[in-house]
C-alpha positions in Angstrom: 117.4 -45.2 117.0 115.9 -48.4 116.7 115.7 -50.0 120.4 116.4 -54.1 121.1 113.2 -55.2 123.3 115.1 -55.4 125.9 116.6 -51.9 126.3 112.9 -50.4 124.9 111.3 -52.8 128.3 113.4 -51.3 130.3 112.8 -47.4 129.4 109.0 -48.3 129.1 109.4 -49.6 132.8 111.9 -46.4 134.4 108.7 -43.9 132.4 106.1 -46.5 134.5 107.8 -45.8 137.7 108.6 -42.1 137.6 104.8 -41.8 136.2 103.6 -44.1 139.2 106.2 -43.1 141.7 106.6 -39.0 141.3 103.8 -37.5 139.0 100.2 -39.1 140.4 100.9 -38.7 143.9 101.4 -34.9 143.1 98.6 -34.6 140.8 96.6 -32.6 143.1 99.0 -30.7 144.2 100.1 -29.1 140.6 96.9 -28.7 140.0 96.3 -26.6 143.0 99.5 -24.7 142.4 99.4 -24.5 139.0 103.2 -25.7 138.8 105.4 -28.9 138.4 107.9 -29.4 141.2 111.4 -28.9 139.9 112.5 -32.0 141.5 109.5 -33.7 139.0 111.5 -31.8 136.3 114.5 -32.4 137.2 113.9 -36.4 137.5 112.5 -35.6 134.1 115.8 -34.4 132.9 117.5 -37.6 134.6 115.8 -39.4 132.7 116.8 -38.3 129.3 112.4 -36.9 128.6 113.5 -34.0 127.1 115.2 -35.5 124.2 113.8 -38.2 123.6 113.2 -37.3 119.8 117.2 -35.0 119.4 119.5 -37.5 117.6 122.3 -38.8 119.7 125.0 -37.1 118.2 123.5 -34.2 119.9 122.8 -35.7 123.3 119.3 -37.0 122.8 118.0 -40.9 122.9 116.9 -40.4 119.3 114.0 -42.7 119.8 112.1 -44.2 116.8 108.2 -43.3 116.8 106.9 -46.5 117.3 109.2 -46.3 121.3 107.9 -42.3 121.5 104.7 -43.6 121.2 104.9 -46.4 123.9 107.0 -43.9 125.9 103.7 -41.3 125.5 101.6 -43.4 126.6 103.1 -44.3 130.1 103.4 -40.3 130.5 99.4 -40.1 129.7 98.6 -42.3 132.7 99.0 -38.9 135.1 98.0 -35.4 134.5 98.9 -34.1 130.9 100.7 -31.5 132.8 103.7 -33.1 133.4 103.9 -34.6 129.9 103.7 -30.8 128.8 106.4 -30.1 130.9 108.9 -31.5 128.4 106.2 -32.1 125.8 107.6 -28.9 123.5 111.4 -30.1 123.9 110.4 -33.2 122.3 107.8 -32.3 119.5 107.2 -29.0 117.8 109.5 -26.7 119.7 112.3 -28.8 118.6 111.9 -30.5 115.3 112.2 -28.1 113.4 115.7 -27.9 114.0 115.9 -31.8 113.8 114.6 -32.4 110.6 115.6 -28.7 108.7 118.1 -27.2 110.6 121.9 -26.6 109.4 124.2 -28.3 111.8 125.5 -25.1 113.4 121.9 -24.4 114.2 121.7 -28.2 115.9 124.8 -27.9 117.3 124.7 -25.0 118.9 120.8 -25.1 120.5 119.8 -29.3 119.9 122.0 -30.9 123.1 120.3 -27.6 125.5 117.2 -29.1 124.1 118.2 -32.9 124.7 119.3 -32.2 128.5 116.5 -30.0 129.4 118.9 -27.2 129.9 116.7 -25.3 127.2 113.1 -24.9 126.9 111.6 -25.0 122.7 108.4 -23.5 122.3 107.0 -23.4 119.1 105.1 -19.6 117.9 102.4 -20.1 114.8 99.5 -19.5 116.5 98.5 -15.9 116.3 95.1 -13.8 117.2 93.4 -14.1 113.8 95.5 -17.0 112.3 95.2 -20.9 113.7 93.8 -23.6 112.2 94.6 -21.4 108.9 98.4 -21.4 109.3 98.7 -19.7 105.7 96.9 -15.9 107.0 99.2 -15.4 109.9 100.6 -11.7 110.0 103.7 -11.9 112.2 106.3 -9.7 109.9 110.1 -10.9 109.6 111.6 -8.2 107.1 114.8 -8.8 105.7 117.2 -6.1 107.0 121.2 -6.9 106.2 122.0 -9.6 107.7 118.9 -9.5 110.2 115.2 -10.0 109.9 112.9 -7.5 111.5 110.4 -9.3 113.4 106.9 -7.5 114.3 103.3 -9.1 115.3 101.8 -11.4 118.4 101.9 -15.2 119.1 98.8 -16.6 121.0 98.6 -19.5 123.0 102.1 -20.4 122.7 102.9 -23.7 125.3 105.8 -23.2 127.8 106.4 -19.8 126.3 106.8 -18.2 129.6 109.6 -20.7 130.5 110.9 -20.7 126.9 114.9 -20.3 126.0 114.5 -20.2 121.9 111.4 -20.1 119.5 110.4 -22.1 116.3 108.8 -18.8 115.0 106.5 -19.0 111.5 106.5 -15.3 110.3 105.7 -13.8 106.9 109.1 -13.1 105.1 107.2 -11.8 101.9 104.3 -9.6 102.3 103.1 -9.5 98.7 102.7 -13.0 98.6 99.5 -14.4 100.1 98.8 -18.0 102.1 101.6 -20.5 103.1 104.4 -19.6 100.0 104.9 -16.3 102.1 106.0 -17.8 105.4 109.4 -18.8 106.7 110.3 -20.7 109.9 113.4 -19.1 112.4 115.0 -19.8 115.7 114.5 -16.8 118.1 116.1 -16.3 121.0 113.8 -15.1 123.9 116.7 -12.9 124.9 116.4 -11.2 121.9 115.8 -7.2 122.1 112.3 -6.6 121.2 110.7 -10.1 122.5 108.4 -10.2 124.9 106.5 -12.7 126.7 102.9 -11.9 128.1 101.4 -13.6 131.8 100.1 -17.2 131.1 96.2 -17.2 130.5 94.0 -18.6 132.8 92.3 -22.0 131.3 89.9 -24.4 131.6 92.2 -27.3 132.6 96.2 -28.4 132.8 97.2 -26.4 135.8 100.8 -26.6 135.9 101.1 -26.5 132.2 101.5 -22.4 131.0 100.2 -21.2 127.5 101.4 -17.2 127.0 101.4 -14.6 124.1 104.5 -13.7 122.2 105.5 -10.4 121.3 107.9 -9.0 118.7 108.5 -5.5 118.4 111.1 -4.6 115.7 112.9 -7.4 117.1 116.5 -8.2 115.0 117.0 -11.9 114.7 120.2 -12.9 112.3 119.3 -14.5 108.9 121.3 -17.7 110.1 118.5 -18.2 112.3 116.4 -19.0 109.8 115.5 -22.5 109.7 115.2 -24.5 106.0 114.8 -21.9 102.9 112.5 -18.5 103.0 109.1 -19.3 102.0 109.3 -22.8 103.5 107.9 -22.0 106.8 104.8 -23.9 105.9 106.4 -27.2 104.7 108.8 -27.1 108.1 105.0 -26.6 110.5 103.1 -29.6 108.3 106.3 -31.5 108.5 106.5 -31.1 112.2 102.7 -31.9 112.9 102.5 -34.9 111.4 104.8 -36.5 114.1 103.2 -34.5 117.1 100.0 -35.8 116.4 100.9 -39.0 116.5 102.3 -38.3 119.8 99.4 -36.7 121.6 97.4 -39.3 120.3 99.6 -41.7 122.1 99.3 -39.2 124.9 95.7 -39.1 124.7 94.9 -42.6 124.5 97.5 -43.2 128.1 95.1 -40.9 129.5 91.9 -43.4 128.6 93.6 -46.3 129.2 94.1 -44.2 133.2 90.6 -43.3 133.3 89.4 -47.3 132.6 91.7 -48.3 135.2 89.9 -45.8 137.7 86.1 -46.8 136.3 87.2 -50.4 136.8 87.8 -49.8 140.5 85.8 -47.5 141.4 82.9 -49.9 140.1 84.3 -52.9 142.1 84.2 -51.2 145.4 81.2 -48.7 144.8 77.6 -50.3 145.5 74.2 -49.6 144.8 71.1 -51.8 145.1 72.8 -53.9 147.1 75.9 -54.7 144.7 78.8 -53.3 142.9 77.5 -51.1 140.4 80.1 -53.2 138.0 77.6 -55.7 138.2 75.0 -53.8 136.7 75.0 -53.7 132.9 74.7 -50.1 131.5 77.8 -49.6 133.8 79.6 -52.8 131.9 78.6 -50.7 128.8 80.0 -47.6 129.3 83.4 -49.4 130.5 83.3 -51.9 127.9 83.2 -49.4 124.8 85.8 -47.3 126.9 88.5 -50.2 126.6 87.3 -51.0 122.8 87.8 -47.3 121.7 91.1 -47.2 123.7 92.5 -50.7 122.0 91.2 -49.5 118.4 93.0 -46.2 119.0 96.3 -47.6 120.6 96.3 -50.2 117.1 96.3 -47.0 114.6 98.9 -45.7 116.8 101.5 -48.2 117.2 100.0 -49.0 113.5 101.1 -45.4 111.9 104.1 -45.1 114.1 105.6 -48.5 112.5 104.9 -47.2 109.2 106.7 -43.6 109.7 109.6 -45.6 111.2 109.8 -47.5 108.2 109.9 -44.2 105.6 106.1 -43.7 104.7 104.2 -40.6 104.2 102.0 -40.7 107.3 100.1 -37.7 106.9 96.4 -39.5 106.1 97.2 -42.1 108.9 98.4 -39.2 111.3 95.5 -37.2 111.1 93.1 -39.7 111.0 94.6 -41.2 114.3 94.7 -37.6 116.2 91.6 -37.4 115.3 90.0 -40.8 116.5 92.2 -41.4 119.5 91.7 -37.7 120.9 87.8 -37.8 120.5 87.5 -41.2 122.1 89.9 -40.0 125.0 87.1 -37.5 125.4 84.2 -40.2 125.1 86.3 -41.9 127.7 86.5 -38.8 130.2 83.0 -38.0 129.7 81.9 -41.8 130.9 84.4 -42.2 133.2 82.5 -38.9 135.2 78.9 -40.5 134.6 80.5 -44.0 135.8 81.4 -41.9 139.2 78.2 -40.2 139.4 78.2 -37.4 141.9 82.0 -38.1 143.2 83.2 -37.8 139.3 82.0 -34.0 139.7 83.9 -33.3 142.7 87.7 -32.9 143.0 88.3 -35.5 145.2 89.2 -38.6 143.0 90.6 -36.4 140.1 88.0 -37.1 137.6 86.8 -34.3 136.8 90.3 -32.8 136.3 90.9 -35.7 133.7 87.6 -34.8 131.9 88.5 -30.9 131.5 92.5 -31.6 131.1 91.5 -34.0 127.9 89.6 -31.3 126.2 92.5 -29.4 124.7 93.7 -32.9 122.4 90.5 -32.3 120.1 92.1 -28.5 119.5 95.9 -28.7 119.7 98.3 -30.2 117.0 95.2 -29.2 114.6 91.3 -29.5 115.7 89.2 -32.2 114.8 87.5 -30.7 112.3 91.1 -29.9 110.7 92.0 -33.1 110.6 88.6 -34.2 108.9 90.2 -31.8 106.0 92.9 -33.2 105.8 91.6 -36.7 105.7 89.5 -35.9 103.0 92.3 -33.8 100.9 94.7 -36.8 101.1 92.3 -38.9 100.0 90.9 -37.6 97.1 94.7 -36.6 96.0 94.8 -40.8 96.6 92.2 -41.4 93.9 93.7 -38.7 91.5 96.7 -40.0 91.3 95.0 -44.1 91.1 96.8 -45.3 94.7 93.2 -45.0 96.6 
């Protein structure tokens, strides 16, 4: 849905005020507790975050990218945590079904998705198979009307909290790499699923990441989503549009961490003046807010161009993979900026700086997208549109 300015002003401002008003006062807090407040999530719910990207037809504010985007960035200006929170209901959990799924599949699980009723997760990740989608090993075997579902997810976001699963198993064994994958809806009710504790990481409290495990687990054939052996088409088709959302995501985060540079180096002083006086510090600020502006230009750049029908994959990847390094350029300053106080928990730094580490890995790594980059480009100049 393409938003008037008016009506987009007005979301962008309700996002400001929940993100000013609710989430950074209880940053510490979730952090410390490793869990979002329900009242947090269900203001969240209130205010339509969880389907933001479900057509309305199904209960969601069907939001073009370019609004996501603007919509991301307001919910990067506080812990990534509570972004996560909702973060799988609007991206990968649930596209799937957005973009491929029949419309009994949407209308029976999309508007659960859009209220926040049900939690999406989305299971390609497994043990031995990441960045290479194509050598996963999770087994769905055609049995009657079912698929037999064997193997172990890894890493999979808000599994632990999870109602249904966009699940990427092999449906042909014999045939190696992506042509022998298929993508299904599984319910986590489902006999035979299982859901491991969440791991213990290096930053996000409050945000859970859990194994998956399927053991002989029957999920109907109508749950598959799209055709068999176009799992890999539905997962690139999906990325594309999460990554430009956690680069939107990322880049709220820098444009946070200036903010907090900016006054903490009005009010701190050192040799007898603010330390924003002092040029290496104007430096490290200034290339901060340069990164941050070049990166929110691809964004809104790319997000303008999917809205308008183009194949974003080169700009996609190429922005997740600028704007999620220089969120990390950012952190790392924004901690040298603070000096000793940036390595201690009480302003929150150096939570940003380990939280932000995970955009360089999720929704692809860097060096992924530096393949991609490269592929799409030199399929550009084969083709003579380089």
């Amino acid at each position: 849905m393409a938003f008037d300015a008016e009506i987009r002003d007005a979301l962008i401002e309700q996002v400001r005020r929940f993100v000013t008003e609710k989430c950074v006062p209880a940053e510490a807090e979730v952090s410390e507790n490793d869990e979002v407040p329900q009242s947090i999530v269900d203001e969240m719910k209130n205010l339509g975050l969880f389907g933001i990207a479900v057509p309305e037809e199904y209960g969601g504010l069907q939001l073009d990218m370019e609004t996501e985007c603007l919509v991301a960035f307001e919910l990067g200006q506080t812990s990534p945590a509570f972004r996560s929170v909702a973060g799988t209901n609007i991206g990968i959990g649930s596209q799937a079904l957005v973009l491929f799924g029949t419309e009994e599949q949407k209308s029976k699980w999309l508007p659960g998705v859009a209220s926040g009723d049900l939690i999406a997760s989305f299971a390609l990740t497994e043990p031995e198979a990441g960045s290479d989608a194509g050598s996963l090993t999770t087994k769905a075997i055609r049995d009657g009307d079912h698929y037999v579902f064997n193997g172990t997810k890894r890493y999979i976001t808000n599994a632990n909290k999870a109602d249904i699963f966009t699940v990427m198993a092999r449906t042909d064994p014999d045939t190696p790499g992506a042509k022998g994958v298929s993508a299904f809806v599984v319910e986590r009710d489902t006999p035979g699923v299982s859901v491991g504790v969440p791991e213990k990481k290096m930053g996000q409290q409050g945000a859970h990441i859990c194994d998956v495990i399927f053991d002989n687990a029957r999920v109907p054939a109508s749950n598959m989503i799209g055709k068999e052996g176009e799992g890999f088409k539905v997962a690139m088709s999906v990325l594309d549009k999460g990554r430009l959302h956690i680069s939107a995501v990322a880049t709220g985060v820098s444009k946070r961490l200036i903010r907090e540079m900016v006054n903490y180096a009005l009010e701190r002083k050192q040799f007898g003046k603010p330390i924003m006086e002092h040029q290496m510090i104007q430096a490290m600020i200034a290339d901060s807010q340069a990164e941050t502006y070049a990166a929110e230009c691809m964004i809104m750049d790319a997000a303008r161009r999917r809205d308008a029908g183009e194949d974003v994959t080169l700009l996609a990847s190429s922005t997740k993979l600028f704007a999620t390094e220089a969120c990390g350029r950012v952190a790392d300053r924004a901690v040298q900026v603070f000096g000793g106080a940036g390595y201690v928990s009480d302003y929150g730094i150096e939570r940003f700086y380990r939280d932000v580490r995970i955009f360089r890995l999720y929704e692809g790594t860097s060096q992924i997208q530096q393949i991609i980059i490269a592929r799409e480009l030199a399929r550009a100049a084969k083709k003579g549109t380089l």
